[in-house]
TORDRENRO-688301 format. One record per atom (N, C-alpha, C, O, CB): atom name; x, z, y; residue in three letters; residue number from 1. Coordinates in steps of 0.001 Angstrom, whole numbers, plus 500000, padded with zeros to 6 digits. Last residue first. Glycine has a CB too. Layout:
CA|X|Z|Y|ala|NUM
...
END
This chain:
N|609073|417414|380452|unk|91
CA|610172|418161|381621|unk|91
C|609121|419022|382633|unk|91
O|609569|419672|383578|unk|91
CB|611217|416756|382745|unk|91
N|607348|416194|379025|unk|90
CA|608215|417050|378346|unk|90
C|609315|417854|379257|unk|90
O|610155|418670|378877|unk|90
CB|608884|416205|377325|unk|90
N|603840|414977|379438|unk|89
CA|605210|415232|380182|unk|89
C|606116|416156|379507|unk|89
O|605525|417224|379349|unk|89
CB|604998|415809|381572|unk|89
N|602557|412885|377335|unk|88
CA|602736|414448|377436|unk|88
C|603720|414218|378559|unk|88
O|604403|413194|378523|unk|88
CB|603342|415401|375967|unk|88
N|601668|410446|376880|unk|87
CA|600955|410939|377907|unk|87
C|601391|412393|378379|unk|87
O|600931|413008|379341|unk|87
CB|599579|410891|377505|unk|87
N|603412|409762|374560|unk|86
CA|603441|409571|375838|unk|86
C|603121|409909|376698|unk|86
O|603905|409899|377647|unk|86
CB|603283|409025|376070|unk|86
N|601159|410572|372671|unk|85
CA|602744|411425|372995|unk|85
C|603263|410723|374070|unk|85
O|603778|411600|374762|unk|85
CB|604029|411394|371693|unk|85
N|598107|411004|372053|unk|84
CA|599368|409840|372980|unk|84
C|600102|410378|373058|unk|84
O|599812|411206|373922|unk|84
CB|599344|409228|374358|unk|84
N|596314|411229|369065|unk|83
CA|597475|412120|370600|unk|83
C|598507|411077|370783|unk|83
O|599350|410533|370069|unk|83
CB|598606|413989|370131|unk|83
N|594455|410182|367637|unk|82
CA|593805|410841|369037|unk|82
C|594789|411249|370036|unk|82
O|594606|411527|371221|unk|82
CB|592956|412176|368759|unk|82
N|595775|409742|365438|unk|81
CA|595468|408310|366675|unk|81
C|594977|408871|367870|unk|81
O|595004|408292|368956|unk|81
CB|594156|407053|366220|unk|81
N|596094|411704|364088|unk|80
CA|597080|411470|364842|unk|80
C|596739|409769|366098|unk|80
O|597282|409160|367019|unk|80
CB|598400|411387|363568|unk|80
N|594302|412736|363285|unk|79
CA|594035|413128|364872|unk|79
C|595155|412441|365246|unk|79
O|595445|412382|366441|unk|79
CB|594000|414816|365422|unk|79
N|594447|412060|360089|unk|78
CA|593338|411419|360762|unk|78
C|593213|411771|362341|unk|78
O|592231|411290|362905|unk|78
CB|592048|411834|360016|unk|78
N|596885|413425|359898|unk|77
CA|596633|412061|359746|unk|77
C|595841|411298|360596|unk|77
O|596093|410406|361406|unk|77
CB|596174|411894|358682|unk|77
N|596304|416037|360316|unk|76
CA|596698|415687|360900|unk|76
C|596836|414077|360872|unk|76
O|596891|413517|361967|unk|76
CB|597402|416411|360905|unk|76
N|594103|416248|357888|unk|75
CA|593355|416540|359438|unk|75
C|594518|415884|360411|unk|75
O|594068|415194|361325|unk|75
CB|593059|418535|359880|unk|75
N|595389|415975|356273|unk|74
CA|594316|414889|356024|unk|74
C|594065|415262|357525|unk|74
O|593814|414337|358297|unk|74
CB|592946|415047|354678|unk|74
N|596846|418190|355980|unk|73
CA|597573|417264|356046|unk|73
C|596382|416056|356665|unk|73
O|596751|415309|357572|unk|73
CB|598344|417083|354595|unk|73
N|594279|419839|355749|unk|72
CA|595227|420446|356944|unk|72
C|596207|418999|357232|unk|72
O|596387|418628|358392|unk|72
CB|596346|422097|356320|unk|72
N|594050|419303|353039|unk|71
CA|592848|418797|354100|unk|71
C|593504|419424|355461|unk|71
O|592689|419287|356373|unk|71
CB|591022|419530|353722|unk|71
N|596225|420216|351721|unk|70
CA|596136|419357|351639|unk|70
C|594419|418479|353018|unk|70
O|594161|417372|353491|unk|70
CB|596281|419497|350032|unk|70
N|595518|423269|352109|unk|69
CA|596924|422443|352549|unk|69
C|596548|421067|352666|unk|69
O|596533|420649|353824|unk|69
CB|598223|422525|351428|unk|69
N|592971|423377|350682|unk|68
CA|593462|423845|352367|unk|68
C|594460|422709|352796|unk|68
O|594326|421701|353488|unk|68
CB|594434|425582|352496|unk|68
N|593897|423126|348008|unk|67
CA|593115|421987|348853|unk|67
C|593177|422122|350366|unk|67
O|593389|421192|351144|unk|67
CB|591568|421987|348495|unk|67
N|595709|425302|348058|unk|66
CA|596587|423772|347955|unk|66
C|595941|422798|348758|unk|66
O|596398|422025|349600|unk|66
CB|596660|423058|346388|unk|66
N|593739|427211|348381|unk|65
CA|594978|427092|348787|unk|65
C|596088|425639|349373|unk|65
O|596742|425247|350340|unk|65
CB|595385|427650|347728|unk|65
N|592078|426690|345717|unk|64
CA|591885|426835|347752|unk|64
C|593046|426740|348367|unk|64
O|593099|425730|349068|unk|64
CB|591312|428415|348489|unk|64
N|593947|427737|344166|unk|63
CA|593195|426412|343991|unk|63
C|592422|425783|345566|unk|63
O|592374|424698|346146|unk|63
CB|591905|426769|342719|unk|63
N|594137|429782|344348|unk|62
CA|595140|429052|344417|unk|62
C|594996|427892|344294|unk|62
O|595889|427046|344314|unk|62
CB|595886|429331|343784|unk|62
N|591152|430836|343616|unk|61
CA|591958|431469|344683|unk|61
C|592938|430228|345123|unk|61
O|592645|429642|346166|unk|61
CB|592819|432902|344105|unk|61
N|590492|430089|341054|unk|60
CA|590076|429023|342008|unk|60
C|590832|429735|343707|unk|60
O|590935|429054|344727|unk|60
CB|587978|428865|341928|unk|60
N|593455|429442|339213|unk|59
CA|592632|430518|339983|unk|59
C|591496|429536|340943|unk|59
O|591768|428430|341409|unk|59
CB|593821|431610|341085|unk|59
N|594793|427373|336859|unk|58
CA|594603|427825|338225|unk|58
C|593671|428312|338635|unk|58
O|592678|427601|338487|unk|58
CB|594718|427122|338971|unk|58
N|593886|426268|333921|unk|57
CA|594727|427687|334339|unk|57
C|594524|428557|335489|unk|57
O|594247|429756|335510|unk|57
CB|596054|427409|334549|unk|57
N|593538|423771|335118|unk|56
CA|592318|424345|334348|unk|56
C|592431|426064|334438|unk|56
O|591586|426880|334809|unk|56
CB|592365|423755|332601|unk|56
N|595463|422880|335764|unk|55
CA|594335|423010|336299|unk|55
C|593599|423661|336505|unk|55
O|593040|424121|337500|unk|55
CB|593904|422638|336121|unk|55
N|596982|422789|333670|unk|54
CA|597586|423720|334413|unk|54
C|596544|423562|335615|unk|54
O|596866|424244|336587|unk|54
CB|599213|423462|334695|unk|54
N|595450|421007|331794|unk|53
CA|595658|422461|331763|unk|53
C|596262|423196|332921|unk|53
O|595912|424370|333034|unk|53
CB|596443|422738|330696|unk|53
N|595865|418496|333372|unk|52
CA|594706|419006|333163|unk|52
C|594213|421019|332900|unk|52
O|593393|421815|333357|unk|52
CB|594482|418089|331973|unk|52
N|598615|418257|335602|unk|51
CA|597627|418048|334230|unk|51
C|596541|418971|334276|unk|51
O|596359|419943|335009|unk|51
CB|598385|418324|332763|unk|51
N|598854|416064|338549|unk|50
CA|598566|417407|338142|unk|50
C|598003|417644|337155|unk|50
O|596793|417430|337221|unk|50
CB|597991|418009|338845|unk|50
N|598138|413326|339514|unk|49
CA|599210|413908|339467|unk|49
C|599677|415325|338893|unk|49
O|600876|415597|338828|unk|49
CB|599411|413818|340477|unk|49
N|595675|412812|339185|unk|48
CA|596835|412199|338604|unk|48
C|597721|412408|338330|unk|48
O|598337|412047|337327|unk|48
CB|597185|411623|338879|unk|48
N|593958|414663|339565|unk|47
CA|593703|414410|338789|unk|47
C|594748|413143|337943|unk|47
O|594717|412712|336790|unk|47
CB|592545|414354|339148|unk|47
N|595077|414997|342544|unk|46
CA|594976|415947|341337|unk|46
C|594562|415826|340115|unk|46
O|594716|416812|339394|unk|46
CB|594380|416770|341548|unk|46
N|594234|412466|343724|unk|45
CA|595748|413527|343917|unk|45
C|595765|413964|342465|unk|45
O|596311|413431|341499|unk|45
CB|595651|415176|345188|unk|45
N|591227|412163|343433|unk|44
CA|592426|411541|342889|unk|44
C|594129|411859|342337|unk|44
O|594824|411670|341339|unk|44
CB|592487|410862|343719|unk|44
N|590778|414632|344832|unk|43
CA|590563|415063|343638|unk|43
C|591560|414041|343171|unk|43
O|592589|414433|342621|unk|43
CB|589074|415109|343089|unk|43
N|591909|413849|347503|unk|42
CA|592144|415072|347076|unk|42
C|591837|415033|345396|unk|42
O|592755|415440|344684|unk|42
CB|591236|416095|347955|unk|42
N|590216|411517|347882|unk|41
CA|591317|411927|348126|unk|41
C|591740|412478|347618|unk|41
O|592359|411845|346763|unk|41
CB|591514|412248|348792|unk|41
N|587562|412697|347465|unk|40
CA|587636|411610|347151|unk|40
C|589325|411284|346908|unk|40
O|589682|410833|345820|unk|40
CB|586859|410871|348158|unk|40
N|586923|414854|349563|unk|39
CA|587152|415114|348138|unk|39
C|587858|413915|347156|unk|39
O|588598|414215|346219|unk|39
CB|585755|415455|347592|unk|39
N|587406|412650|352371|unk|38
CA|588357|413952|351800|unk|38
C|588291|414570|350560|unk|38
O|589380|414962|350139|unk|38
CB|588198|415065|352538|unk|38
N|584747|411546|351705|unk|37
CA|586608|410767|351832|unk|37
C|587580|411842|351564|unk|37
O|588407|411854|350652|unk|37
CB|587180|410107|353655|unk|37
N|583174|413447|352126|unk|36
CA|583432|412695|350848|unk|36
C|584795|411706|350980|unk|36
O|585609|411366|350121|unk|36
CB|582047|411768|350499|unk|36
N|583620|414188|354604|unk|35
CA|583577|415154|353365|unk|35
C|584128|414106|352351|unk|35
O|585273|414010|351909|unk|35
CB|581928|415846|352925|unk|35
N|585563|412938|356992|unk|34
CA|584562|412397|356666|unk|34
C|585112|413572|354987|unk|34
O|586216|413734|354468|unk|34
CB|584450|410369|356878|unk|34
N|587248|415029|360398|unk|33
CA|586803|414656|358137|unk|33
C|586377|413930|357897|unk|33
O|586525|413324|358958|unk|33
CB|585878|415336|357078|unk|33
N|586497|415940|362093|unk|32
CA|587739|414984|362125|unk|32
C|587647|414335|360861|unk|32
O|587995|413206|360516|unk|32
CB|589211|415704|362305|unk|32
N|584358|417823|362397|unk|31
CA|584278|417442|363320|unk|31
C|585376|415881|362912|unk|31
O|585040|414809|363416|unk|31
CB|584568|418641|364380|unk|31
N|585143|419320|359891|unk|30
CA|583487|419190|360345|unk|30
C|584003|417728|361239|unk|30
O|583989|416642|360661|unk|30
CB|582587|420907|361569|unk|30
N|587572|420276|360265|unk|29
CA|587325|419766|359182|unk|29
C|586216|418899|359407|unk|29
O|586343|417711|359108|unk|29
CB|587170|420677|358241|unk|29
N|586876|422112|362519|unk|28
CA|588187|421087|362694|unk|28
C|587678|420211|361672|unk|28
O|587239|419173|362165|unk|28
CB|589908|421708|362374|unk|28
N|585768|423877|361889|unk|27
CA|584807|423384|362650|unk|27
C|585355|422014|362650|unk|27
O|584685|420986|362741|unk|27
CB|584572|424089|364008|unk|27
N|585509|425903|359097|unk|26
CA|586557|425483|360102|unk|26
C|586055|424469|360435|unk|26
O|585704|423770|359484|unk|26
CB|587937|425295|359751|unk|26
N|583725|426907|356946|unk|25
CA|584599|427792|357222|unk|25
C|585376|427572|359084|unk|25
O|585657|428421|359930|unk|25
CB|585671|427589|355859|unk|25
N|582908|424009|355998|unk|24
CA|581903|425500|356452|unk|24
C|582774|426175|357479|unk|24
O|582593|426039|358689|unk|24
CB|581577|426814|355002|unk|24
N|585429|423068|354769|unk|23
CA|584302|422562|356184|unk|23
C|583502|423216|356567|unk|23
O|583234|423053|357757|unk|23
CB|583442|421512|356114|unk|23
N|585147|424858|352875|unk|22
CA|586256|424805|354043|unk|22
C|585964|424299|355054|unk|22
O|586119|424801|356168|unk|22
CB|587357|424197|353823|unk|22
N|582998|424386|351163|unk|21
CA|583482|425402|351347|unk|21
C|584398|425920|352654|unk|21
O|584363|427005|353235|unk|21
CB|583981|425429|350347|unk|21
N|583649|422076|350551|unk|20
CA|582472|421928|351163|unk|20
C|583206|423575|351823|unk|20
O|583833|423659|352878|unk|20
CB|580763|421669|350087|unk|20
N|586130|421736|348963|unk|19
CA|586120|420979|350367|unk|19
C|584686|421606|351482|unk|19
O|584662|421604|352713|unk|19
CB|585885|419042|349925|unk|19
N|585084|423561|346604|unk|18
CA|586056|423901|347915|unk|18
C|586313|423304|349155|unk|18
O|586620|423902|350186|unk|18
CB|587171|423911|347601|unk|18
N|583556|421842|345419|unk|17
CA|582887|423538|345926|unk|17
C|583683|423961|347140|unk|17
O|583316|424462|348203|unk|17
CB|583150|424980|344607|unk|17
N|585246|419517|345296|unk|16
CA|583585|419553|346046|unk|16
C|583716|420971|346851|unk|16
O|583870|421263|348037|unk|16
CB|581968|419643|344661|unk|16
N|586586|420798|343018|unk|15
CA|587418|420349|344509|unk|15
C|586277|420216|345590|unk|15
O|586399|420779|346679|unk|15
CB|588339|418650|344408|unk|15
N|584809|421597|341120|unk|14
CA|585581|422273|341546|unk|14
C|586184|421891|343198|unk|14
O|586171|422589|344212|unk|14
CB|586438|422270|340485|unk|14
N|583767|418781|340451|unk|13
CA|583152|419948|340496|unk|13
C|583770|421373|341494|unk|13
O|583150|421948|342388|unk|13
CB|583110|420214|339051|unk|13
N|586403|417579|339729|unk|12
CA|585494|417493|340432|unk|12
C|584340|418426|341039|unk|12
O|584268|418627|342251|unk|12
CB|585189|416787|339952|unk|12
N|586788|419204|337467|unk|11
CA|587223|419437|338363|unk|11
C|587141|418634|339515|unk|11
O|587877|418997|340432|unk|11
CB|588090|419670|338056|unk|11
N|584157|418593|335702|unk|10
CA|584733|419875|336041|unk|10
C|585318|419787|337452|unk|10
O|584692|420138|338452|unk|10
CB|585816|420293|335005|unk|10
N|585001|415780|335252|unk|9
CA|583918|416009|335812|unk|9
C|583942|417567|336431|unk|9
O|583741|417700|337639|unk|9
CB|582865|415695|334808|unk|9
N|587659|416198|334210|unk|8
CA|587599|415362|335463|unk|8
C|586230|415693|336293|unk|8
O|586172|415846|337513|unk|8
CB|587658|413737|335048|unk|8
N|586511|416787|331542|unk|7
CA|587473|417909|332678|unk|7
C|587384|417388|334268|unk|7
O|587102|418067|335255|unk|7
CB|589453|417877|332229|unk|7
N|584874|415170|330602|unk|6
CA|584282|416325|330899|unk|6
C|585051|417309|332080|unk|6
O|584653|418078|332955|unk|6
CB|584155|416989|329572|unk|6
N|587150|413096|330329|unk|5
CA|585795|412698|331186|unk|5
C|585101|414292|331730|unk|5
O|584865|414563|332907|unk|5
CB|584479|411692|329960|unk|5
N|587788|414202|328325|unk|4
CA|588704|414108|329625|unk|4
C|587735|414074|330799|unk|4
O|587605|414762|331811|unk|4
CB|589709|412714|329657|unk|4
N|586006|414075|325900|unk|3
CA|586370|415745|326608|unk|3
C|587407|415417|327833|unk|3
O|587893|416416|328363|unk|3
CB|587344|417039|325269|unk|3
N|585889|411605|325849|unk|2
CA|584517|412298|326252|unk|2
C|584874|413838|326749|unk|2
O|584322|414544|327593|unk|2
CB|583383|412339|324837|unk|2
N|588337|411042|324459|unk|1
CA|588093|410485|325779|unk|1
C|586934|411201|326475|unk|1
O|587033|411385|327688|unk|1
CB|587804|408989|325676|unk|1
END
């Protein structure tokens, strides 16, 4: 149990470096995010749904990647109260 605890802590570790990392990077994240709701999120994901080794395996390259994706999804979630689709004219 003490070496799961250790991975979780790891990859924690890991999803942090990258959320922080991306919010640096893209102003969107900064501005629509709350950080810690978004690692908070994200690591759950992955730590349930995704084993430990094939984690552990992953590049931190491809490992950016997914979290990208996944805080790209979190961004549209969280703007979707900001767009009235009504308000658009479509003709």
């Amino acid at each position: 149990m003490q070496e799961l605890s250790r991975e979780k802590e790891e990859l924690l570790a890991r999803i942090t470096k990258i959320v922080e990392h991306l919010m640096q990077k893209d102003s969107s994240y900064q501005y629509y995010l709350d950080k810690n709701k978004a690692i908070q999120m994200i690591f759950k994901y992955y730590s349930e749904k995704v084993s430990m080794e094939e984690l552990k395996a992953m590049s931190d390259f491809r490992l950016t990647g997914f979290v990208e994706g996944d805080m790209m999804t979190l961004l549209l979630i969280e703007g979707e109260d900001d767009i009235d689709l009504k308000a658009i004219p479509y003709g």
